[in-house]
C-alpha positions as CSV (number, residue, x, y, z in Angstrom):
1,X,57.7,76.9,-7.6
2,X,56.8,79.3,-10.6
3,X,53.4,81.5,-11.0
4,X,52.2,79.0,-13.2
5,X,53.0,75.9,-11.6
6,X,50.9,77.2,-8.3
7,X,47.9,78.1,-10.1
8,X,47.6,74.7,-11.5
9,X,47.8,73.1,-8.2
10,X,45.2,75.3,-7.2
11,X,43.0,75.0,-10.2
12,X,42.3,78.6,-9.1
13,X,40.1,78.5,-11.9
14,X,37.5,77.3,-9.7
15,X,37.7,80.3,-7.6
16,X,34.5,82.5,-8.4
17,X,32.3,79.4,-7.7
18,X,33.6,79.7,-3.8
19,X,32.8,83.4,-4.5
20,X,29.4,83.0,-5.5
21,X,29.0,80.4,-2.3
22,X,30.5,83.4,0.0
23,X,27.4,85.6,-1.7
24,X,24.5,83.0,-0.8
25,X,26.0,82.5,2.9
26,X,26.5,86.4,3.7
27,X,23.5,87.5,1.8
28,X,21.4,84.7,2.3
29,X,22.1,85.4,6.2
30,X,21.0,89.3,5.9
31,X,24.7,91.1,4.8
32,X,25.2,93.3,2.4
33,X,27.0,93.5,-0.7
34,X,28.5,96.6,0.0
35,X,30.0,95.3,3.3
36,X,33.5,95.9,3.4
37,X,33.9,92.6,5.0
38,X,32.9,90.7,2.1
39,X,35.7,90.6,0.2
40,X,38.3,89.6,3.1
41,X,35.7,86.7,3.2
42,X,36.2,85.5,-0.1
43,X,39.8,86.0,-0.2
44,X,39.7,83.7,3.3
45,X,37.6,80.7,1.4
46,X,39.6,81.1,-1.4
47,X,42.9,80.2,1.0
48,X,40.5,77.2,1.8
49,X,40.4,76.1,-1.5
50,X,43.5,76.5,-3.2
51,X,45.3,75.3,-0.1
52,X,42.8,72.0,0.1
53,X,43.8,71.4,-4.2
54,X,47.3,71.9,-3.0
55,X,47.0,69.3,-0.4
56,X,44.5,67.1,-2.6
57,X,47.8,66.6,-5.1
58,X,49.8,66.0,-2.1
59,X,48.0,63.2,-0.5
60,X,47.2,61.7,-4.1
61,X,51.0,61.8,-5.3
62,X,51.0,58.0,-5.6
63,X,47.5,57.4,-7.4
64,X,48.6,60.4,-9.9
65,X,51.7,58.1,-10.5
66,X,49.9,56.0,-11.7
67,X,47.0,57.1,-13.6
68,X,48.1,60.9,-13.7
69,X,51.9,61.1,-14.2
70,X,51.6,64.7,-16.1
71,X,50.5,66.1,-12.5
72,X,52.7,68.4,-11.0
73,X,54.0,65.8,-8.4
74,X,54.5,62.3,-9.8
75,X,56.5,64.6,-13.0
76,X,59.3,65.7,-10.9
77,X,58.0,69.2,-10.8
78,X,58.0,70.3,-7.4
79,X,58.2,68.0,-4.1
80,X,55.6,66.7,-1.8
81,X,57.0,67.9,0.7
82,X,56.8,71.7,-0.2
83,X,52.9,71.3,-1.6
84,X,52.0,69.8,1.9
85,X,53.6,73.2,3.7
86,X,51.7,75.4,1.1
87,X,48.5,73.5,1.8
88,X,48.6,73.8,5.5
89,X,50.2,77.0,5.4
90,X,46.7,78.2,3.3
91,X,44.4,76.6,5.2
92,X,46.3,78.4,8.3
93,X,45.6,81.7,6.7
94,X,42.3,81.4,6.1
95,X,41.2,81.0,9.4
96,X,42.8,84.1,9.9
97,X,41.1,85.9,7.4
98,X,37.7,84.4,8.3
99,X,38.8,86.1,12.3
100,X,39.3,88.8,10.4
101,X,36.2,89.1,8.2
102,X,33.6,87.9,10.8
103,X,34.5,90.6,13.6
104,X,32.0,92.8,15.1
105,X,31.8,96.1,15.8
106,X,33.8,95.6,19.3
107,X,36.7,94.0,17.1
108,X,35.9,90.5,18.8
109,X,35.8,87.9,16.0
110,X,32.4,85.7,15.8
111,X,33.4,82.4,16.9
112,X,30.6,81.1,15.1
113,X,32.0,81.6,12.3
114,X,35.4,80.5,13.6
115,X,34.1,76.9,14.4
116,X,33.1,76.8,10.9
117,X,36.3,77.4,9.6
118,X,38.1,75.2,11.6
119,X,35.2,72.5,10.7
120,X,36.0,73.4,7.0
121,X,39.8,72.9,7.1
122,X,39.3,69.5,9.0
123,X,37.2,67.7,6.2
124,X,39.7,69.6,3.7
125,X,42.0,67.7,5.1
126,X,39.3,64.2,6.0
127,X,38.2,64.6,2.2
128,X,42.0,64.6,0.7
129,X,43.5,61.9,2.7
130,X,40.6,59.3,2.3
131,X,38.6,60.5,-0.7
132,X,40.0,57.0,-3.0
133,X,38.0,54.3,-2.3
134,X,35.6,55.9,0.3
135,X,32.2,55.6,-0.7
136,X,30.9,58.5,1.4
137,X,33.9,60.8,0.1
138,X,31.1,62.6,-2.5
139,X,29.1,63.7,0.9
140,X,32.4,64.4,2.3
141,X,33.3,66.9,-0.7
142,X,29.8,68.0,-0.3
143,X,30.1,68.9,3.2
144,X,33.1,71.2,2.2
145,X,31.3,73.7,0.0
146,X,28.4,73.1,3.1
147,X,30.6,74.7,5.2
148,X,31.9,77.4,2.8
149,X,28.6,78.6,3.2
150,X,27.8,78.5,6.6
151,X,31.0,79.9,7.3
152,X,30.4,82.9,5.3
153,X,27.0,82.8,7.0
154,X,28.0,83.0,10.7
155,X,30.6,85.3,9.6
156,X,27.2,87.9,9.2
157,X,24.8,86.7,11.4
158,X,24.6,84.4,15.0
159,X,21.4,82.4,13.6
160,X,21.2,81.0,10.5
161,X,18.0,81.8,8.6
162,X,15.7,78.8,6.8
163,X,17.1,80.4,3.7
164,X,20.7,79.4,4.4
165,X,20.2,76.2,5.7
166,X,17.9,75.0,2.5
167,X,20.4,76.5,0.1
168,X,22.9,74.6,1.9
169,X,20.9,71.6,1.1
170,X,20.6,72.6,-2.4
171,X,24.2,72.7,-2.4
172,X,25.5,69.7,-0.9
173,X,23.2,67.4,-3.4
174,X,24.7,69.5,-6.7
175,X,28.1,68.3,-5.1
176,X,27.4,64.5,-4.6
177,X,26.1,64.1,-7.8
178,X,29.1,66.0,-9.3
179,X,32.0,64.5,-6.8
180,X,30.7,61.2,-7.7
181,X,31.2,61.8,-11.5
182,X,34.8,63.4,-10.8
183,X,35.7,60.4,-8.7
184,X,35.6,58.3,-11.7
185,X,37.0,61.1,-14.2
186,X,41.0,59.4,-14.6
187,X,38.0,56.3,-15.9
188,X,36.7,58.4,-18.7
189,X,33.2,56.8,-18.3
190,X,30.6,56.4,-15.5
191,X,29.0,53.1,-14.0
192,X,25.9,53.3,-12.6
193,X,24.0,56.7,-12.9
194,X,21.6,56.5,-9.4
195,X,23.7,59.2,-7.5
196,X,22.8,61.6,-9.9
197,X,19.3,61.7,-8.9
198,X,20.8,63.9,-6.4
199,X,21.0,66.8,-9.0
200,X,17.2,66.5,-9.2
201,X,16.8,68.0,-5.6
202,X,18.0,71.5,-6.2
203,X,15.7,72.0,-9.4
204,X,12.9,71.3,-7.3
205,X,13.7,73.6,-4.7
206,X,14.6,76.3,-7.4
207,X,11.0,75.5,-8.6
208,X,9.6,76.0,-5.2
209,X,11.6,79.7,-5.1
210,X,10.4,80.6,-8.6
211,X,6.8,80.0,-7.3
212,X,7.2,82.5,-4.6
213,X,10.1,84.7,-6.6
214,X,9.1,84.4,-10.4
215,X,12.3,86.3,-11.0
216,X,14.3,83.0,-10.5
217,X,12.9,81.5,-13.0
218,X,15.6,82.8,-15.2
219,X,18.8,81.6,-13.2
220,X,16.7,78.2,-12.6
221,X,16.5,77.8,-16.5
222,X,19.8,78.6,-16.8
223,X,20.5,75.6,-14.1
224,X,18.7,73.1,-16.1
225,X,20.7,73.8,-19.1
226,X,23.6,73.4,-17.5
227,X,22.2,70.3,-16.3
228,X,20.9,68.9,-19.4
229,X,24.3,69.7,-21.2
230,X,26.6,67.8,-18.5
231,X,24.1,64.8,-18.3
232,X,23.9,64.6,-22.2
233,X,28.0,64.3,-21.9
234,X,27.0,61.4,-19.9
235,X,25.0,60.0,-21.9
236,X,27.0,60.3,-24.7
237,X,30.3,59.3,-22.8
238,X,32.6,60.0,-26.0
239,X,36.3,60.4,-25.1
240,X,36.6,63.2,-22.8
241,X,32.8,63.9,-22.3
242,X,32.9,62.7,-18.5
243,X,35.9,65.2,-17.7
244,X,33.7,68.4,-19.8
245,X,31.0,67.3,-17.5
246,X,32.8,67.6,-14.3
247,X,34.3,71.0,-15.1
248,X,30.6,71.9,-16.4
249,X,29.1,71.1,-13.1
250,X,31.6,72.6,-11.2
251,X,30.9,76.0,-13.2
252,X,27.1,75.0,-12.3
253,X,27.6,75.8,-9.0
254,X,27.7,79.7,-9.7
255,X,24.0,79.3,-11.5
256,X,22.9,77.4,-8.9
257,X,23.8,80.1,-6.2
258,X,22.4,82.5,-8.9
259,X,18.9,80.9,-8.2
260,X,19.1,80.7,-4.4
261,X,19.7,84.4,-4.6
262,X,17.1,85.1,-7.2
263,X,14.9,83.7,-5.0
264,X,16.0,85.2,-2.0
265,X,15.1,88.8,-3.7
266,X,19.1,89.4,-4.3
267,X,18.8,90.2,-7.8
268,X,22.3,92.2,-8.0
269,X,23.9,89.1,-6.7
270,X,22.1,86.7,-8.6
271,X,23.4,88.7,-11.6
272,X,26.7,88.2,-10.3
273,X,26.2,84.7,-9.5
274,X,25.5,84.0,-13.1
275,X,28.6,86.1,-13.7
276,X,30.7,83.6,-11.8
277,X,29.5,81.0,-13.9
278,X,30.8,82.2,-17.3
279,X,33.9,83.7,-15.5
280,X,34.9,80.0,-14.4
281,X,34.3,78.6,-17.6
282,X,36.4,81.1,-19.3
283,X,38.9,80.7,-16.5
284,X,39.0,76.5,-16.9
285,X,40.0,77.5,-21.0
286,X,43.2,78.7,-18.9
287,X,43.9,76.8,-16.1
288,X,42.3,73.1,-16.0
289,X,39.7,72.9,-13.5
290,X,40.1,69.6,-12.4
């Protein structure tokens, strides 16, 4: 399997929005951005997510037959077979990095944040295998980027602060709103438009933060935009307008962290956060993010 060929499976393009997850969790949960930790954290969820769009291909081989055929599998490209051992084989690696990242100062991992891992890589694996067809597979895929942050979280702290736990929140309604619009992509239109009303839930609570921290009001505009611009696509639902939505949302996740750590009083990493955002889109010009 060439360079290329693996970065596509792994729409690594995607990557600094698990980043900018890792930075609400830590932070969020009292770490520190110069913690040396940090970085073996997000190399560890980034294992968790490349290997999890490795396995998503493998597990979908017959549906991309179908309605796909260009994907990586179904084309002859590289076998089943060998994307399955890749997947596993990431999703084995980061569990070791998260042992790694989440030790104490007596070396002893937290196993905390070692539940969480293994939590993550079993709905990985739960969303991949029965995502078609499963109408809770959007809360599934939610629950993923859920754990990405409380695994980062636990990695830094025993408890987990109000602040995680809300942003969490936050988080997992961006996701159903944008999972359910991805699960009909290969469709090129949407049906019914109730689950986005989940979208609506983390611009209140990004009003609720601005009110206390005025300084998110920035990040929090940005989020609306981003909003506004994917829903329009919607709206509009020209040919290819539902796919630039999904790959807008996903790049919306970044923003969205951007405001949970505005209003946590991280502006560094808010700044970063909004960082991640353009960074993905520019990365998506590259490598297709979905």
């Amino acid at each position: 399997m060439n360079l290329t060929l693996a970065l596509r499976l792994g729409r690594i393009s995607n990557l600094p929005t698990v980043w900018t997850n890792v930075l609400v969790g830590a932070l969020l949960a009292g770490g520190q951005l110069a913690d040396p930790r940090l970085p073996l954290l997000m190399l560890a969820l980034s294992l968790f997510y490349v290997g999890g769009m490795f396995l998503n291909d493998a597990f979908d081989r017959e549906f991309d037959a179908k309605h796909r055929p260009e994907r990586p599998i179904p084309s002859g490209q590289v076998s089943a077979q060998q994307v399955f051992v890749i997947g596993f084989g990431l999703l084995a690696l980061g569990m070791a990095g998260v042992a790694g990242a989440s030790r104490a100062a007596d070396g002893i991992p937290s196993w905390r944040a070692a539940a969480a891992g293994a939590a993550l890589a079993a709905t990985i694996v739960l969303y991949d295998a029965h995502h078609k067809d499963n109408p809770l597979s959007p809360l599934v895929m939610g629950l993923c980027r859920v754990l990405v942050v409380l695994t980062a979280a636990f990695s830094t702290s025993a408890v987990l602060p109000n602040a995680v736990l809300l942003a969490a929140v936050a988080l997992l309604c961006h996701l159903i709103g944008l999972t359910y619009i991805a699960k009909q992509e290969h469709l090129d239109r949407i049906g019914s438009l109730w689950p986005l009303g989940f979208l609506a839930v983390p611009v209140l609570y990004g009003v609720a933060l601005a009110l206390a921290a005025p300084v998110a009001w920035l990040p929090l505009a940005l989020y609306v935009g981003v909003l506004s611009f994917a829903l329009n696509l919607l709206r509009r639902r020209a040919r290819g307008d539902v796919p630039r939505a999904v790959v807008t949302l996903i790049a919306g996740m970044s923003v969205l962290d951007g405001v949970m750590l505005a209003g946590g009083g991280l502006i560094v990493a808010a700044a970063l956060a909004v960082v991640g955002f353009v960074l993905t889109l520019v990365l998506q010009r590259w490598v297709a993010g979905t």
